[in-house]
MIGUFI-795179 format. One line per field, with one value per atom (N, C-alpha, C): residue number from 1; atom name; x, y, z. Coordinates in steps of 0.05 Angstrom, whole numbers. Atoms other than C-alpha are relative to their C-alpha. Layout:
BEGIN
k	[NUM ...] $
a	[CA ...] $
c1	[X ...] $
c2	[Y ...] $
c3	[Z ...] $
//
This chain:
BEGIN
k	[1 1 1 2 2 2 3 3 3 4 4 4 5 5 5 6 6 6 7 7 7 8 8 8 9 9 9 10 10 10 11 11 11 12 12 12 13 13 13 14 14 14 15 15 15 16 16 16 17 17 17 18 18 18 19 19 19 20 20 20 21 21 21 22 22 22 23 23 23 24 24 24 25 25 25 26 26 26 27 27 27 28 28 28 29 29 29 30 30 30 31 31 31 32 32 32 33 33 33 34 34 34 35 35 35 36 36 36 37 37 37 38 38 38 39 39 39 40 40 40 41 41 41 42 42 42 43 43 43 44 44 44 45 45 45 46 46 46 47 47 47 48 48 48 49 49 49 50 50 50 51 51 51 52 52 52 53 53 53 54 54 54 55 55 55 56 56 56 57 57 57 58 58 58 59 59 59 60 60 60 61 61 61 62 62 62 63 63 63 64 64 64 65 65 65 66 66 66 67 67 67 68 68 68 69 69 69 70 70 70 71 71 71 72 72 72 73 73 73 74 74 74 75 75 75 76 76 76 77 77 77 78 78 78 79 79 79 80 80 80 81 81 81 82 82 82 83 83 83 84 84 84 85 85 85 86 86 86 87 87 87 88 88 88 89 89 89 90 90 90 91 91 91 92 92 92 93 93 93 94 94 94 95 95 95 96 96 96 97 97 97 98 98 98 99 99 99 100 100 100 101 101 101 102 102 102 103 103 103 104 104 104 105 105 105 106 106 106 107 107 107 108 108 108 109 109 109 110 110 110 111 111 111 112 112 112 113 113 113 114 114 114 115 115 115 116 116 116 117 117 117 118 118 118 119 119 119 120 120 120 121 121 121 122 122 122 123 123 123 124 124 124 125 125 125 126 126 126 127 127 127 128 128 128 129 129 129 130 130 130 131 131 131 132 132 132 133 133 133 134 134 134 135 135 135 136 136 136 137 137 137 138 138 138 139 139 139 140 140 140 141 141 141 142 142 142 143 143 143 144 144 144 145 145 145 146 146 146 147 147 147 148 148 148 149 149 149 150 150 150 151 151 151 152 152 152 153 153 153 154 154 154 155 155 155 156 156 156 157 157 157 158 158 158 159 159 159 160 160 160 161 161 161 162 162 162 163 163 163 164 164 164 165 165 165 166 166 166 167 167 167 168 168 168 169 169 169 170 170 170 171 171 171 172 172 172 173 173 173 174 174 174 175 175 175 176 176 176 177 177 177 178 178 178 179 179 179 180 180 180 181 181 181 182 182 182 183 183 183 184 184 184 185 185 185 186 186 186 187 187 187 188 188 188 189 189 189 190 190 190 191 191 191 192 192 192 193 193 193 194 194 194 195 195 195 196 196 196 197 197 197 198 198 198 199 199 199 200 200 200 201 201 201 202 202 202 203 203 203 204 204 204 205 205 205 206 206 206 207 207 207 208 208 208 209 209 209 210 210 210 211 211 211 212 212 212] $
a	[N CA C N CA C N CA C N CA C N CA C N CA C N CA C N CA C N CA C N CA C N CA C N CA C N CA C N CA C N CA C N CA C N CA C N CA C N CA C N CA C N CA C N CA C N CA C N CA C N CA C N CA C N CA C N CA C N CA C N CA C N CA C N CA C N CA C N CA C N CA C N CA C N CA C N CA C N CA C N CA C N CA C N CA C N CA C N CA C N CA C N CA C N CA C N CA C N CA C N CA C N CA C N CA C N CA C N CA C N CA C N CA C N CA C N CA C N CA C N CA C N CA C N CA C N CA C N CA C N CA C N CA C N CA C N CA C N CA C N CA C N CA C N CA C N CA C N CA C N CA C N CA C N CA C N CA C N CA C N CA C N CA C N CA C N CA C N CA C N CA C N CA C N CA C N CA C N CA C N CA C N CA C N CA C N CA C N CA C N CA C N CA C N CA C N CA C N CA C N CA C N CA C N CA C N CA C N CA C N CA C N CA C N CA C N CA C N CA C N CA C N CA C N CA C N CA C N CA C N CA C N CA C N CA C N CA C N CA C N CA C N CA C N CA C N CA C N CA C N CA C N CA C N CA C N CA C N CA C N CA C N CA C N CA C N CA C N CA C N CA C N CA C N CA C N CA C N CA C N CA C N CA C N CA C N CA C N CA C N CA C N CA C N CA C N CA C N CA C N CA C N CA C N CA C N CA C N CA C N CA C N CA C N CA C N CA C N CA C N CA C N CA C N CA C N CA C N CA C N CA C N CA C N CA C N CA C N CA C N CA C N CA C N CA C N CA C N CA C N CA C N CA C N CA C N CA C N CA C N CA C N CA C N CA C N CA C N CA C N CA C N CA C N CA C N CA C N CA C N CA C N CA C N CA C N CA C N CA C N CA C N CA C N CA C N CA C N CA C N CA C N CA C N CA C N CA C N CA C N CA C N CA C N CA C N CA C N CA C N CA C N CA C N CA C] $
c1	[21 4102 -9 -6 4108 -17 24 4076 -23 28 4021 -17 22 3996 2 12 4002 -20 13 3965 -39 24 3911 -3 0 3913 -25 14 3895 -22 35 3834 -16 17 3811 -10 3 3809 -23 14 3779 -28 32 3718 -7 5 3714 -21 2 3709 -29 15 3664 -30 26 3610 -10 15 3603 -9 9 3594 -27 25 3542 -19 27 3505 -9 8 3514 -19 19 3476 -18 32 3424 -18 6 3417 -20 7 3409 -27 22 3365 -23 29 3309 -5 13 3303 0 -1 3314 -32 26 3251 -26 19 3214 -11 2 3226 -18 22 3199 -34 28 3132 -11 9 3131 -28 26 3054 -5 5 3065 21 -26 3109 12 -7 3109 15 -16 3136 35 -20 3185 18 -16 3214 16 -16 3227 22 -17 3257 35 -34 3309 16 -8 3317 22 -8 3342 30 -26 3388 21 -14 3418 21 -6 3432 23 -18 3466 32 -40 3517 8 -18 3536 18 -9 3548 30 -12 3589 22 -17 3617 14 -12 3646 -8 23 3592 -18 11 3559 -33 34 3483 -10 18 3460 -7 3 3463 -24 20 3437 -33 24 3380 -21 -1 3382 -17 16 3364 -17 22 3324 -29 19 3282 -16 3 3277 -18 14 3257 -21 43 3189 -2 13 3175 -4 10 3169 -30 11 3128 -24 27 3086 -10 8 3081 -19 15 3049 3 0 3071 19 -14 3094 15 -9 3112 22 -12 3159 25 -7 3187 37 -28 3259 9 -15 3272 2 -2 3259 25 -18 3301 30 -13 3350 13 -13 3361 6 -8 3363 26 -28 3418 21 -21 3458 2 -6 3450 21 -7 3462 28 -22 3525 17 -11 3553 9 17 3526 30 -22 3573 29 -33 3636 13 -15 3646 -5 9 3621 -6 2 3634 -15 12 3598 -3 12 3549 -30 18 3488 -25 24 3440 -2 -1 3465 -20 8 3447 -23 33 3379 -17 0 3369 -9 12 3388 -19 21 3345 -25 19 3285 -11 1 3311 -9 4 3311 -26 29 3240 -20 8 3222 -3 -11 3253 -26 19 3208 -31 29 3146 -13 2 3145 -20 12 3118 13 -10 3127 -5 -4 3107 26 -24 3162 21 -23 3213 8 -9 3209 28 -27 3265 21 -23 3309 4 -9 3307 -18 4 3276 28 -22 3339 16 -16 3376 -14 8 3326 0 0 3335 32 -25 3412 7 -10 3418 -3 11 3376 12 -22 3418 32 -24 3483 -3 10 3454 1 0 3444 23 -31 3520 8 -19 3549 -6 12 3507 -18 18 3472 -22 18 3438 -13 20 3408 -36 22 3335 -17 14 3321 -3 -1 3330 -24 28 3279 -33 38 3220 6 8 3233 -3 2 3243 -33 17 3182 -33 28 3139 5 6 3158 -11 16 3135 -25 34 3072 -15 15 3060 5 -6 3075 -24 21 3017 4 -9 3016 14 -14 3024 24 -30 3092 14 -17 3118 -6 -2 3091 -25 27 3027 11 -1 3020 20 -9 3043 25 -29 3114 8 -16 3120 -1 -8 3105 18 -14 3155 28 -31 3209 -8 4 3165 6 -6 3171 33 -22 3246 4 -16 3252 -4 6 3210 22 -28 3265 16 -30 3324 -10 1 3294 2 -5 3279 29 -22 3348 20 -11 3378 5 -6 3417 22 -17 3446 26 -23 3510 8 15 3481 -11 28 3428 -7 5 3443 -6 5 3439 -22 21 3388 -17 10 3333 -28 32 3269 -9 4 3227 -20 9 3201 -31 29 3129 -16 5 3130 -2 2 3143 -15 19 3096 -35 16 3038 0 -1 3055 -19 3 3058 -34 24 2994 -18 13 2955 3 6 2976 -2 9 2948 -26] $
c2	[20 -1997 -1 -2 -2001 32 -32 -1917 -11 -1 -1947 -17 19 -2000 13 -14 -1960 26 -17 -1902 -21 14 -1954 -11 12 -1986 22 -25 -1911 2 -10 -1899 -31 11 -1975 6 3 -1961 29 -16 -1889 1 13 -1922 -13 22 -1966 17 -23 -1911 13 -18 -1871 -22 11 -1926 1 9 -1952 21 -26 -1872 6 2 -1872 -9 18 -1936 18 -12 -1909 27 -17 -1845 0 14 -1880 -7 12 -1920 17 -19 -1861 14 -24 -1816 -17 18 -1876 9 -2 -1883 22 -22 -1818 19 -12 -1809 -8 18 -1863 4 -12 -1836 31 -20 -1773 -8 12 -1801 -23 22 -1852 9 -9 -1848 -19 26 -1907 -8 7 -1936 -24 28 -2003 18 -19 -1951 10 -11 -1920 -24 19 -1986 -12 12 -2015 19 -17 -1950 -1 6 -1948 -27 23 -2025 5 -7 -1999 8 -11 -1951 -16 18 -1993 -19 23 -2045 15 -15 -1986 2 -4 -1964 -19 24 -2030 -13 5 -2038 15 -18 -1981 6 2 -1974 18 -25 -1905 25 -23 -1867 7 -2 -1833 7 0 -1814 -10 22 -1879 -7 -3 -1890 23 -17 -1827 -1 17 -1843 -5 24 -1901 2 -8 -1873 19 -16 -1818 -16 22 -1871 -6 9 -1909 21 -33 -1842 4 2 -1829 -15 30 -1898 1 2 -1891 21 -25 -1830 -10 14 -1870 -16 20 -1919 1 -15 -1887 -16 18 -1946 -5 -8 -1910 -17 21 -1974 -4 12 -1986 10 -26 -1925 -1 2 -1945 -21 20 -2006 12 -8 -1962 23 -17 -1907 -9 14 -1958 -9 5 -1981 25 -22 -1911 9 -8 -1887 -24 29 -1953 11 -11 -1924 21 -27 -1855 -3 4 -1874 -9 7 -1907 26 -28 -1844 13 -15 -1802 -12 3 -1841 2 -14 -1821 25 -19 -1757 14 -12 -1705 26 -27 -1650 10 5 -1660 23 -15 -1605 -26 20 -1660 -24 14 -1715 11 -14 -1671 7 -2 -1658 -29 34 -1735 -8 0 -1733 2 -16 -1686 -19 10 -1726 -26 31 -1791 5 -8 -1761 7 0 -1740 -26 22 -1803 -20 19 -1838 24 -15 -1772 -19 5 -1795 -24 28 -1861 0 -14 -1821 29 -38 -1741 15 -13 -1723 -20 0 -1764 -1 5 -1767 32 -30 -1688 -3 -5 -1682 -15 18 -1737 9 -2 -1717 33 -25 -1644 16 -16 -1613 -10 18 -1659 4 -1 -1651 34 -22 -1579 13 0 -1582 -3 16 -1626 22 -25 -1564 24 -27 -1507 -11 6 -1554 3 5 -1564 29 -28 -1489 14 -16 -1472 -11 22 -1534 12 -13 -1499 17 -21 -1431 -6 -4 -1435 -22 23 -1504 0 -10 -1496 -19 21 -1561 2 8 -1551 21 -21 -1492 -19 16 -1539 -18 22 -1591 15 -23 -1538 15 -9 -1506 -16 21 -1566 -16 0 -1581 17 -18 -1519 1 12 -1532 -16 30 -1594 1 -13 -1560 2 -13 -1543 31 -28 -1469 16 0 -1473 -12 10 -1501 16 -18 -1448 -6 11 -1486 24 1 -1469 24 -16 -1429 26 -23 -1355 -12 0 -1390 -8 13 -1431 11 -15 -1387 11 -10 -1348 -16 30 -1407 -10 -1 -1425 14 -35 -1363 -5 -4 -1370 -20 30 -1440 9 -3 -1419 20 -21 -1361 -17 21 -1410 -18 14 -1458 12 -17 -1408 -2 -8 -1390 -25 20 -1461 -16 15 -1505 -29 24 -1570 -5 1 -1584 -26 13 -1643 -16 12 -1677 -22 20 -1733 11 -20 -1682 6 -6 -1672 21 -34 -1623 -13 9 -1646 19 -21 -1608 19 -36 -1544 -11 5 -1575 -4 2 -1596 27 -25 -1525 18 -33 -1492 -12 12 -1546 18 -9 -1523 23 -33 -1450 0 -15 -1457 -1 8 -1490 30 -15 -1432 37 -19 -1372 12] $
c3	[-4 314 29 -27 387 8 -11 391 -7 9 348 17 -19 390 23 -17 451 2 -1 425 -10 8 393 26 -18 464 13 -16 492 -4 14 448 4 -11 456 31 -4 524 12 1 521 -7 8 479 27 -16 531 25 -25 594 -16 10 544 -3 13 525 29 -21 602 4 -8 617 -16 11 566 10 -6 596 30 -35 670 1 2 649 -15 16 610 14 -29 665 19 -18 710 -9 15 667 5 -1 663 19 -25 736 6 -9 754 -10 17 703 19 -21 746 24 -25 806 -8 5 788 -10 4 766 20 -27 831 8 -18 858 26 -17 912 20 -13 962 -14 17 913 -14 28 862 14 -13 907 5 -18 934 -25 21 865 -14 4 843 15 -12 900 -3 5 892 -29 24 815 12 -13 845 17 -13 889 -16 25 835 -15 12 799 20 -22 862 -3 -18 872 -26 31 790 -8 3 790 18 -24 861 12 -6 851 2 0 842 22 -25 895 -10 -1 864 -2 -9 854 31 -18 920 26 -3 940 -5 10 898 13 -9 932 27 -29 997 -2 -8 985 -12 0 954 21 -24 1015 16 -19 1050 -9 10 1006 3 -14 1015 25 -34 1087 4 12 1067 -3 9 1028 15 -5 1066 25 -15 1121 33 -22 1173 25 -21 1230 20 -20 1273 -7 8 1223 -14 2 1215 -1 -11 1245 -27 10 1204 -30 24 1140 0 1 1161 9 -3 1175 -25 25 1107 -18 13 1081 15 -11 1128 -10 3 1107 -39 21 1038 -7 7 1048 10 -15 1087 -31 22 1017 -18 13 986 10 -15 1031 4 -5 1042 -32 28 960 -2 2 965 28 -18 1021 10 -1 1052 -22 17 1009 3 -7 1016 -6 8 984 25 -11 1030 25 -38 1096 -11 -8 1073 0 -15 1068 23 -35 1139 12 -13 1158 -5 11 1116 18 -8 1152 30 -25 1221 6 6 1203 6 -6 1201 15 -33 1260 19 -22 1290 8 7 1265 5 -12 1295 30 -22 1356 3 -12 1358 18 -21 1418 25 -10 1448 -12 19 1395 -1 7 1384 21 -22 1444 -23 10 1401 -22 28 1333 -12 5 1328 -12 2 1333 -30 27 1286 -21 25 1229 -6 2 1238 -3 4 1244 -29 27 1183 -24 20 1139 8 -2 1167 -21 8 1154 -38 37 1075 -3 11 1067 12 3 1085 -20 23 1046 -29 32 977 11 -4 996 -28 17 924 1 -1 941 9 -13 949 14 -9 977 31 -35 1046 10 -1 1041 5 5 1014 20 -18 1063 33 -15 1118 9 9 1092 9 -1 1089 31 -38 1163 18 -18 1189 -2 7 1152 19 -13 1182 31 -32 1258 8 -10 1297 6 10 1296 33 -31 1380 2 -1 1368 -13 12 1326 -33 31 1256 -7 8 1209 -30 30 1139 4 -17 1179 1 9 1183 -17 24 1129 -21 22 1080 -12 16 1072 -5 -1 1078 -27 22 1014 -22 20 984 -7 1 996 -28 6 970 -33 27 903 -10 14 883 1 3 900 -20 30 845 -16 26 799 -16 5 802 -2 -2 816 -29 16 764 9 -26 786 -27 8 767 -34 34 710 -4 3 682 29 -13 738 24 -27 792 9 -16 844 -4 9 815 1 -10 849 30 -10 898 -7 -1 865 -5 2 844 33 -36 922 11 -7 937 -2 23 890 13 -7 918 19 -20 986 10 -5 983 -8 10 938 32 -32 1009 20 -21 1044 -5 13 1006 1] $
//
């Protein structure tokens, strides 16, 4: 009697583990759907707001979070409000920091960085380049050791050189073929599952088209 209620114990609590795992990637899949169809910074903000709601549900999980912040990050994007630049990339690093203390040397995390550091640039780039050039360029080397077949650090890579003046070392002539790269590494890219980071390649394929 005594085996039976501990093995009935086991499987109640196996249902248990198994349903929340259900919700948490139900959960996920929606927004993750959401986010992909974001056209706005209102869109973006409520999205990461979601995510957020999730890490903090969960607590163990590190891609809500993630999410969470790269949310935050198009939103700044969108938002276009350079003054304000710091206090947004402020709450994304306070994310991504969550993000990372469950999840280490992370290739996705470090292009984040890089995205976030972007943004602290862009607040003013001709004096910020000195502060955060290097760093958003660090962060995308560090991402393409952590996962060589990652192709994210390409397109964002890519779409920085773009957006260079061509007297600084930027313009179509470099970024192309960093495009070029990025498009083969999707092709070939499979993320590890459904909840996994697999955004990008339409950004890529935009890109490249511009500079043809």
């Amino acid at each position: 009697m005594k085996k039976i209620l501990i093995v009935l114990a086991v499987l109640v609590s196996a249902c248990t583990a198994f349903a929340q795992s259900d919700k948490y990637t139900g959960a996920m899949t929606n927004v993750i759907t959401l986010l992909d169809s974001a056209k706005s910074a209102d869109d973006m903000q409520s999205v990461a707001a979601t995510f957020e709601r999730i890490g903090d549900a969960e607590k163990t999980q590190w891609l809500p979070y993630y999410y969470a912040a790269l949310s935050r990050t198009l939103y700044a994007f969108f938002k276009k409000d350079a003054a304000n630049n710091d206090q947004y990339a402020d709450k994304a690093e306070q994310l991504l920091s969550k993000a990372e203390a469950l999840e280490k040397n992370n290739s996705e995390i470090s292009v984040v960085k890089s995205m976030i550091a972007t943004i602290r640039m862009l607040v003013n780039p001709m004096q910020r380049w000195q502060l955060y050039g290097q760093s958003i360029n660090d962060h995308l080397e560090k991402a393409k050791t952590q996962d060589p077949n990652n192709p994210r650090p390409y397109c964002i890579q890519g779409e920085n050189l773009k957006n260079t003046p061509e007297q600084f070392g930027g313009g179509c002539s470099t970024a192309k073929p960093v495009l070029e790269e990025a498009i083969k590494r999707f092709e070939a890219f499979k993320p590890a599952s459904s909840l996994n980071p697999n955004w990008g390649r339409p950004r890529a394929e935009f890109l490249l088209s511009q500079c043809k």
